[in-house]
Every structure is written in C-alpha cells, then in structure tokens.
C-alpha positions as CSV (number, residue, x, y, z in Angstrom):
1,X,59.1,10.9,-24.6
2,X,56.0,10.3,-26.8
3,X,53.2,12.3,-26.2
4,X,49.8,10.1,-25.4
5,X,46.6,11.1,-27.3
6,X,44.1,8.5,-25.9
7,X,43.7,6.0,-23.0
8,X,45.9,2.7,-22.1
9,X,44.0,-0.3,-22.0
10,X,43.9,0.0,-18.0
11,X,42.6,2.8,-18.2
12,X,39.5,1.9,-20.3
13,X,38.9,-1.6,-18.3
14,X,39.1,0.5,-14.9
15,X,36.6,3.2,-15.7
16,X,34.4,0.5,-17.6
17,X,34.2,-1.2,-14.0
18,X,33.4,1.4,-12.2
19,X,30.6,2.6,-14.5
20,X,29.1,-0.9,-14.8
21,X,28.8,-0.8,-10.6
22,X,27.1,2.2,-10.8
23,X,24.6,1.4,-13.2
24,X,23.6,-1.9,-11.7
25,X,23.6,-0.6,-8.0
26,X,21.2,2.3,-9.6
27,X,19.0,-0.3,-11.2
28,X,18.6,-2.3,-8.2
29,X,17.4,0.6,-5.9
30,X,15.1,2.3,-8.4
31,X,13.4,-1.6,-8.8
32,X,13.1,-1.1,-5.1
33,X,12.1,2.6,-5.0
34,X,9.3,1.6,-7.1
35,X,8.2,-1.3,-4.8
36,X,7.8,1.2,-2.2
37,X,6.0,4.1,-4.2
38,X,4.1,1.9,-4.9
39,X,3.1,0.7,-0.8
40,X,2.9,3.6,0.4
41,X,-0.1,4.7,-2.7
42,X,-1.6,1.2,-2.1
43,X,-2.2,2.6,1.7
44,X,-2.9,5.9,1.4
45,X,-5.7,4.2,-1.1
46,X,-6.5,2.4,1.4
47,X,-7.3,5.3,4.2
48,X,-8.7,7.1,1.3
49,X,-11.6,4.6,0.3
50,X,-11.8,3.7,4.0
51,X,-13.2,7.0,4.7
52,X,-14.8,7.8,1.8
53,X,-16.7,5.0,2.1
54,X,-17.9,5.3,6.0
55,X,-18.9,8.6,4.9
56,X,-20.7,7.9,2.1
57,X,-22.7,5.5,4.5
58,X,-23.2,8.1,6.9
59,X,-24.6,10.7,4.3
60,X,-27.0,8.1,3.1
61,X,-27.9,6.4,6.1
62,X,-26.8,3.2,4.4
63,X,-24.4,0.3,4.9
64,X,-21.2,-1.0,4.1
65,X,-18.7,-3.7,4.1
66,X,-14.7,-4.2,3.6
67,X,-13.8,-7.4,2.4
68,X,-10.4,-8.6,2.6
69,X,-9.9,-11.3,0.2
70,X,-6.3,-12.7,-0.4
71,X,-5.4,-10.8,-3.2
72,X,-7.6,-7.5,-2.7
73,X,-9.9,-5.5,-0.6
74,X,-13.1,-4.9,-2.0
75,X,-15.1,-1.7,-0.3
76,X,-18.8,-2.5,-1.1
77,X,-21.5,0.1,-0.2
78,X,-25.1,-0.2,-1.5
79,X,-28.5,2.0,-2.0
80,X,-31.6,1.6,-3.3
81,X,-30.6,-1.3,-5.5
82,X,-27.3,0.4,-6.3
83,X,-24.4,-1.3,-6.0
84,X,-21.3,0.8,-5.8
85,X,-17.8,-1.2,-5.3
86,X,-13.9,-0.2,-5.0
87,X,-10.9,-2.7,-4.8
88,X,-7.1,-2.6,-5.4
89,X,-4.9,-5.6,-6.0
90,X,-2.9,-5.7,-2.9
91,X,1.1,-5.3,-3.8
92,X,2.8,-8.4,-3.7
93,X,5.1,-6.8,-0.8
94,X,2.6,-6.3,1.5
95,X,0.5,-8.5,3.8
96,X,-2.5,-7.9,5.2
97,X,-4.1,-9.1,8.6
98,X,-7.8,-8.8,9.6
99,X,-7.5,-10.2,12.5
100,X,-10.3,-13.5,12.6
101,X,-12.9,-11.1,10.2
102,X,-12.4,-11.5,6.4
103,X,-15.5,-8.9,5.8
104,X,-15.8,-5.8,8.2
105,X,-19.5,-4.6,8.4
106,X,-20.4,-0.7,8.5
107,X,-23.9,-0.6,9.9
108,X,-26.5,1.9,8.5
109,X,-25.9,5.5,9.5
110,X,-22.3,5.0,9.7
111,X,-21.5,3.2,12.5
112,X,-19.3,0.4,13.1
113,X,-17.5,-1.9,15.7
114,X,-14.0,-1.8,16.7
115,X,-11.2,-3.4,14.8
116,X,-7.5,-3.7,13.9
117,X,-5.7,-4.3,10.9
118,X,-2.1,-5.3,10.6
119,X,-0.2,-4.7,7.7
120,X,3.2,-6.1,7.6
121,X,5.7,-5.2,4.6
122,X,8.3,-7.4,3.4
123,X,10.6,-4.1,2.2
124,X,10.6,-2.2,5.5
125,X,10.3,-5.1,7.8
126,X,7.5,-3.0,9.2
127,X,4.8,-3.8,11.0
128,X,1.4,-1.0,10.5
129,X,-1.5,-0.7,12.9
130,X,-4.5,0.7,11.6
131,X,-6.9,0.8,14.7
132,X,-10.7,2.1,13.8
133,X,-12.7,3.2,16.5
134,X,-15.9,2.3,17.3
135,X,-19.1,3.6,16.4
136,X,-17.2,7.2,14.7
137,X,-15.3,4.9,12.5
138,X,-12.2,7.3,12.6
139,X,-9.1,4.9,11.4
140,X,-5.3,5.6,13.3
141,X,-2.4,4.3,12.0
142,X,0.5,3.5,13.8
143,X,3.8,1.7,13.4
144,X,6.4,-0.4,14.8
C-alpha cells in the first residue's frame, strides 16, 4: 500500500468549504458589530452634549436649544454674541422621536420643561426612553 504525502481532492474541496463559511459568517457580524459600536457612541454622544450643554447654560446663566433635524441634532448654546454649536450625523440605524418639538428650549439659568425622546434602533429592535426632568434637566434613559 502506497504511502500518501499530500491531500485527495476531497479533502482540499471540504476544508476549502468550511473555511469560506467561516470567513463570510465573520464578515457579516463584524459589519454588524461596527453598526452597533457605532449606536451605542452616537448615544452616549448624545447624553454627553446633553449635559454638557445644560450645564454650560447653568454656569453662564444663558440659554440653549436642541434641534432635532432629520439627519442630526444640533446643540446650540449662545453668549454675548457667541455662538457655540455641537451636532452629529445621526446613524443610519437609528431613529429618533421628539415627540411634536423639533427644537427643545433650555431657558436661561438652566432650566427647562419636561420632555421625552424615543429612540428606536433598527439592529436591536429596541425601543430607548430618554425622559428629562423638568426644571433640573437631569436626562434618564430607559429601555424596552
């Protein structure tokens, strides 16, 4: 009986197969691993320029607005003929409701009415809460 010194045709075709499912089930979750990185920064940005910017109004006894335009949210804040603005392109898989308000108002000192904002994502099927108190302007986030 010959001895064999490399692979049978079977072999090869097998083991190509099973490498090629691997690497295109790998490709396909990292595209989606990447969608939701990049949520879940899009909302902690979010929270983040919230606050900062209902603080900054506070400290400078100034006012405020959030804008929620269909492709961004714009943070506008403004002193002494300074403007000073922040937005983000909102990620396609994410959509964002304001409830009837496209601009939410932060009044001078830092205080503001109540509101809701619903943010629904198309990856997790998940539907976000961020509730803002009145007058302290302290945001809560919850899901479903």
């Amino acid at each position: 009986m010959p001895v064999r010194k490399a692979f049978t045709l079977l072999e090869t075709v097998v083991s190509l197969t099973i490498f090629c499912s691997l690497t295109i089930f790998s490709i396909y979750n990292l595209k989606d691993y990447q969608a939701r990185v990049e949520e879940r920064q899009y909302l902690q940005w979010f929270k983040d320029s919230f606050k900062s910017t209902f603080n900054y109004c506070y400290l400078h006894n100034t006012g405020g607005r959030m804008v929620f335009d269909k492709e961004r949210i714009i943070f506008h804040t403004s002193k002494d003929d300074k403007t000073k603005t922040q937005s983000k392109k909102i990620p396609k898989t994410l959509k964002i409701t304001s409830g009837s308000r496209a601009n939410y108002t932060i009044n001078n000192g830092g205080e503001a009415t109540a509101a809701t904002i619903i943010v629904e994502s198309k990856l997790s099927h998940q539907k976000i809460f961020y509730k803002i108190q009145m007058n302290w302007g302290e945001i809560i986030e919850t899901t479903s």
